[in-house]
Steps between C-alpha positions, in 0.01 A plus 500: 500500500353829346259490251578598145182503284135476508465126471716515876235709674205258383641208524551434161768401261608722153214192348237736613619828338238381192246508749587852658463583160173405414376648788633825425305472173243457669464734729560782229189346338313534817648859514404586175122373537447673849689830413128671471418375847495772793546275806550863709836631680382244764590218280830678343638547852379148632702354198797744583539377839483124400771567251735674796420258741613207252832663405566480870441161522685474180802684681469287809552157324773677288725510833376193674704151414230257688146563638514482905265366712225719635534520855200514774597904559506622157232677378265237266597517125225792308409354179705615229323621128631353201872683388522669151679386238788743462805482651484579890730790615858356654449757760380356797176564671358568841336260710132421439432535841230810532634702796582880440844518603779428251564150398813311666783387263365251235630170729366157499351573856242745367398308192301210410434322170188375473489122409552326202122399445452847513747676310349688182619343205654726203277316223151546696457908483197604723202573356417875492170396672650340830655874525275664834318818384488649846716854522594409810748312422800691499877363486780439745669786684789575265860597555778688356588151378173396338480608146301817388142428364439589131352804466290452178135297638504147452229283400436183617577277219820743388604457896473111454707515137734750620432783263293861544130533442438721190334838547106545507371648134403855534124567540300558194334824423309573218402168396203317650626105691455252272269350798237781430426371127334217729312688820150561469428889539116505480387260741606447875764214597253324669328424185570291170637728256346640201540348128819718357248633219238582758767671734611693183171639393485595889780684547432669139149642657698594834703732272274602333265585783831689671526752184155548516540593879809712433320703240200552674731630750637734320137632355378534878774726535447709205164538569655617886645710387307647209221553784742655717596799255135546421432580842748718536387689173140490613627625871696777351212575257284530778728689745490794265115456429483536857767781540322725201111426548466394846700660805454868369139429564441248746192603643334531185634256327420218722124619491513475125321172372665491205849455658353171689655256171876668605430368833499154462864516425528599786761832644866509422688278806660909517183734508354256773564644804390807376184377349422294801530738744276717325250258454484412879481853584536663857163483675684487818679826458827358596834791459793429382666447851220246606742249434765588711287616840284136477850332489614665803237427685493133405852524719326668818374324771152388420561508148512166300504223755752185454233241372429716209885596436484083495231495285701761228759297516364158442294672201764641332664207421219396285576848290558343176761248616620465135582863498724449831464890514311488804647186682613585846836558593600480130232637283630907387141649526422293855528796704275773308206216453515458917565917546175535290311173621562644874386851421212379375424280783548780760200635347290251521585446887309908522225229398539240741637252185793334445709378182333265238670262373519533112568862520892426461428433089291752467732733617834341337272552144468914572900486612613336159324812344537767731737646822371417813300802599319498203427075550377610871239795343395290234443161735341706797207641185488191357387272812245766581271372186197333625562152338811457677392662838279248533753178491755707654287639799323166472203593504249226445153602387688672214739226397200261466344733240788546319506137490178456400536730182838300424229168458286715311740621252679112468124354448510761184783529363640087572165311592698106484757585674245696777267164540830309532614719806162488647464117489871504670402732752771750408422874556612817432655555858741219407666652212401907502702592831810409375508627188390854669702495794797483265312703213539213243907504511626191708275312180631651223830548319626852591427667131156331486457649882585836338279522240207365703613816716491709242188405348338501909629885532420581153144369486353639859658830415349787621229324697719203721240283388532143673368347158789487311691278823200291419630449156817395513412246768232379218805521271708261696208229510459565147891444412420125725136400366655236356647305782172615713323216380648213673225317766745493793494761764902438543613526124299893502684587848826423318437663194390849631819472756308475823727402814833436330814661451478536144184682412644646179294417192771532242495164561195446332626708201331865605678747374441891390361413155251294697393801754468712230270326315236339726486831696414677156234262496315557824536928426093448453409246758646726774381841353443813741121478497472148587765482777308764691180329497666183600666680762204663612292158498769265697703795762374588794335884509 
């Protein structure tokens, strides 16, 4: 006998239709009080394949008139979920069993009906927590028979009731979560939360602390970039000072005295390969094709040897890396600093010598301000003076009396920060080499490096005097007194840039305001007069 209505399938007379009903009622409540709950697509598709599994249990009782026996060789019974209340589908379903191929005719040989103690009953709906949350679970192989699954997501509870979950709310935008009225934004998680007037009067400060920063922003950039255009003004002022006053006259008017106050502005970044190289001079006598024979015979045999084309190389890269006009392989200019770096050391090997390291910056200066036979002139002249002979010939007798006016001048001119370096047993052959080996520009920032060039040229002009090198070296420990004070040997090796990679001291703030004015200062501690008789006192005859 087939079954005709729901009361049939659970064993149940038309007395319990009532009861189907009050269940339904109550699982819309249940729907309606967990509609805001995201169980994930696991749960949605765990709850989809309980539902199609139980309509084909639902379909296999429709067509069976008595429950058989279970026999030893049939597979043991799976445990069957709860069915839903609708209506199951008249259409028969395939067999439960789980093997790929397609299910055999619905027959009483491939079914079994679980008993009657454990038959779900129509009035007892499962509760959506005995659901399994695992998204593993997936449902029964299905056939052309089956019927199709909805295609609108289900939730749990509307799977269980029979209806479709509701879409999710669009996100807000705009408007803050009502949650955030409640978090705490001035004090970490991990700590009780501030009084709401407490965290109000904080938050007001932290705005009004932000404006603050925003506007002083916005001053630091004005005053950028009010400073900017009066430089340039000043630097175009000065170019045509320079143009109208200066270069006709050169040789006179960088004797004149009263032309020394132009010169602390230093030359025009444009007239300074011309002023330079007249301020070096040509001692040597060196033509205008001197450049190209001592380059070809760097290339001959016994010309430059491989350690020192090693040596160029290494030293180049330390060429004002920031610049990356020098860099090897990529730097533009890499090539004309080593054509004039070799030239210059293929004269030195006519003196037994080899390349110095240092000379690479030196040279890479004269190239940003000149071509590269005028940079090899000016650098052969300019490593003939006597000061830098003697550290680059190292000669010893007359580095130690340079070194010993260098004490004599610090005990003057800085007598603290003197006694400090004596008690820490730190001399002036720590810190002097490297700043002349490099002529003072792996320490400063490029334009300060230029003007203390400028004011180095400008000052020993016509007589190459050594003593105004002496004063931009005092000029340097002058723009540091203050952090030459410190009792630790260690903290003054780090601050004047000994043995590291960064040696620059922009770091500590020394810029070309700075060089400007502390080497004004010293113009009378290292006068003419009294660097000769120092000279004459420490040097050897």
């Amino acid at each position: 006998m087939q079954p005709t209505d729901e009361g049939d399938l659970g064993g149940k007379g038309a007395e319990d239709a009532p009861e189907e009903k009050v269940a339904q009622e109550e699982l819309e409540g249940l729907e309606d009080d967990f509609a805001d709950v995201d169980l994930g697509e696991g749960f949605d598709d765990a709850a989809e394949g309980k539902e199609a599994r139980a309509g084909s249990v639902n379909g296999a009782e429709a067509h069976e008139d008595h429950p058989r026996e279970r026999s030893d060789t049939d597979e043991p019974p799976s445990e069957l979920p709860t069915p839903t209340i609708p209506k199951p589908s008249p259409t028969p379903s395939p067999s439960l069993s789980r093997s790929p191929s397609p299910a055999p005719p619905t027959t009483s040989s491939h079914l079994s009906t679980p008993p009657a103690s454990t038959r779900p009953s129509s009035t007892s709906p499962t509760p959506f927590y005995s659901i399994p949350l695992s998204s593993s679970t997936s449902p029964p192989p299905s056939s052309p028979a089956s019927p199709a699954s909805p295609a609108t997501p289900r939730s749990p509870i509307a799977a269980m009731a029979g209806g479709t979950a509701p879409k999710d709310p669009p996100p807000r935008r705009g408007n803050p979560s009502p949650l955030e009225k409640y978090v705490n934004k001035t004090r970490p998680s991990y700590l009780p939360p501030k009084a709401r007037e407490e965290e109000k009067k904080a938050l007001k400060t932290w705005t009004e602390m932000m404006k603050a920063s925003r506007e002083a922003e916005k001053q630091k950039a004005a005053r950028r970039q009010s400073q900017l255009l009066k430089h340039e003004a000043e630097l175009s002022s000065l170019t045509q000072t320079w143009q109208t006053a200066i270069l006709p006259q050169l040789r006179n008017a960088l004797r004149d005295p009263s032309n020394r106050t132009l010169f602390w502005r230093g030359i025009p970044p444009a007239l300074r390969g011309r002023v330079w190289a007249h301020c070096v001079g040509n001692d040597l006598a060196l033509g205008r094709d001197s450049f190209e024979l001592a380059l070809k015979r760097s290339s001959r045999p016994g010309g430059v040897g491989a350690d020192d084309r090693q040596d160029i190389e290494r030293d180049t890269r330390r060429a004002f890396p920031r610049l990356k006009l020098f860099a090897p392989g990529e730097g533009a200019m890499h090539d004309d600093l080593v054509s004039v770096l070799l030239a210059w050391t293929v004269d030195r090997r006519d003196a037994g010598l080899g390349y110095f390291d240092g000379t690479a910056n030196i040279a890479a200066m004269l190239l940003l301000n000149m071509p590269p036979a005028q940079a090899y002139v000016v650098l052969s002249n300019l490593l003939q003076r006597q000061l830098l002979r003697a550290f680059w010939e190292d000669r010893k007798e007359e580095k130690d009396g340079y070194y010993r006016i260098l004490r004599t001048l610090m005990a003057e001119v800085m007598p603290k920060a003197h006694a400090n370096f004596t008690s820490q047993s730190l001399r002036p052959s720590s810190f002097l080499p490297p700043w002349l080996h490099t002529l003072f520009t792996a320490h400063l920032p490029l334009e300060a490096a230029s003007l203390a060039w400028d004011l180095l040229l400008l000052l020993s002009y016509p007589s190459h005097s050594d003593a105004s090198t002496f004063q931009i070296a005092l000029t340097l420990l002058c723009c540091l007194e203050a952090r030459l004070h410190f009792p630790e040997r260690a903290e003054l090796v780090r601050v004047l840039g000994l043995g590291e990679d960064e040696v620059g001291y922009e770091r500590w703030g020394v810029g070309t305001e700075d060089v400007r004015r502390e080497c004004e200062a010293l113009q009378s501690v290292v006068e003419e007069g009294r660097w000769d008789r120092l000279v004459r006192r420490e040097l050897p005859e």
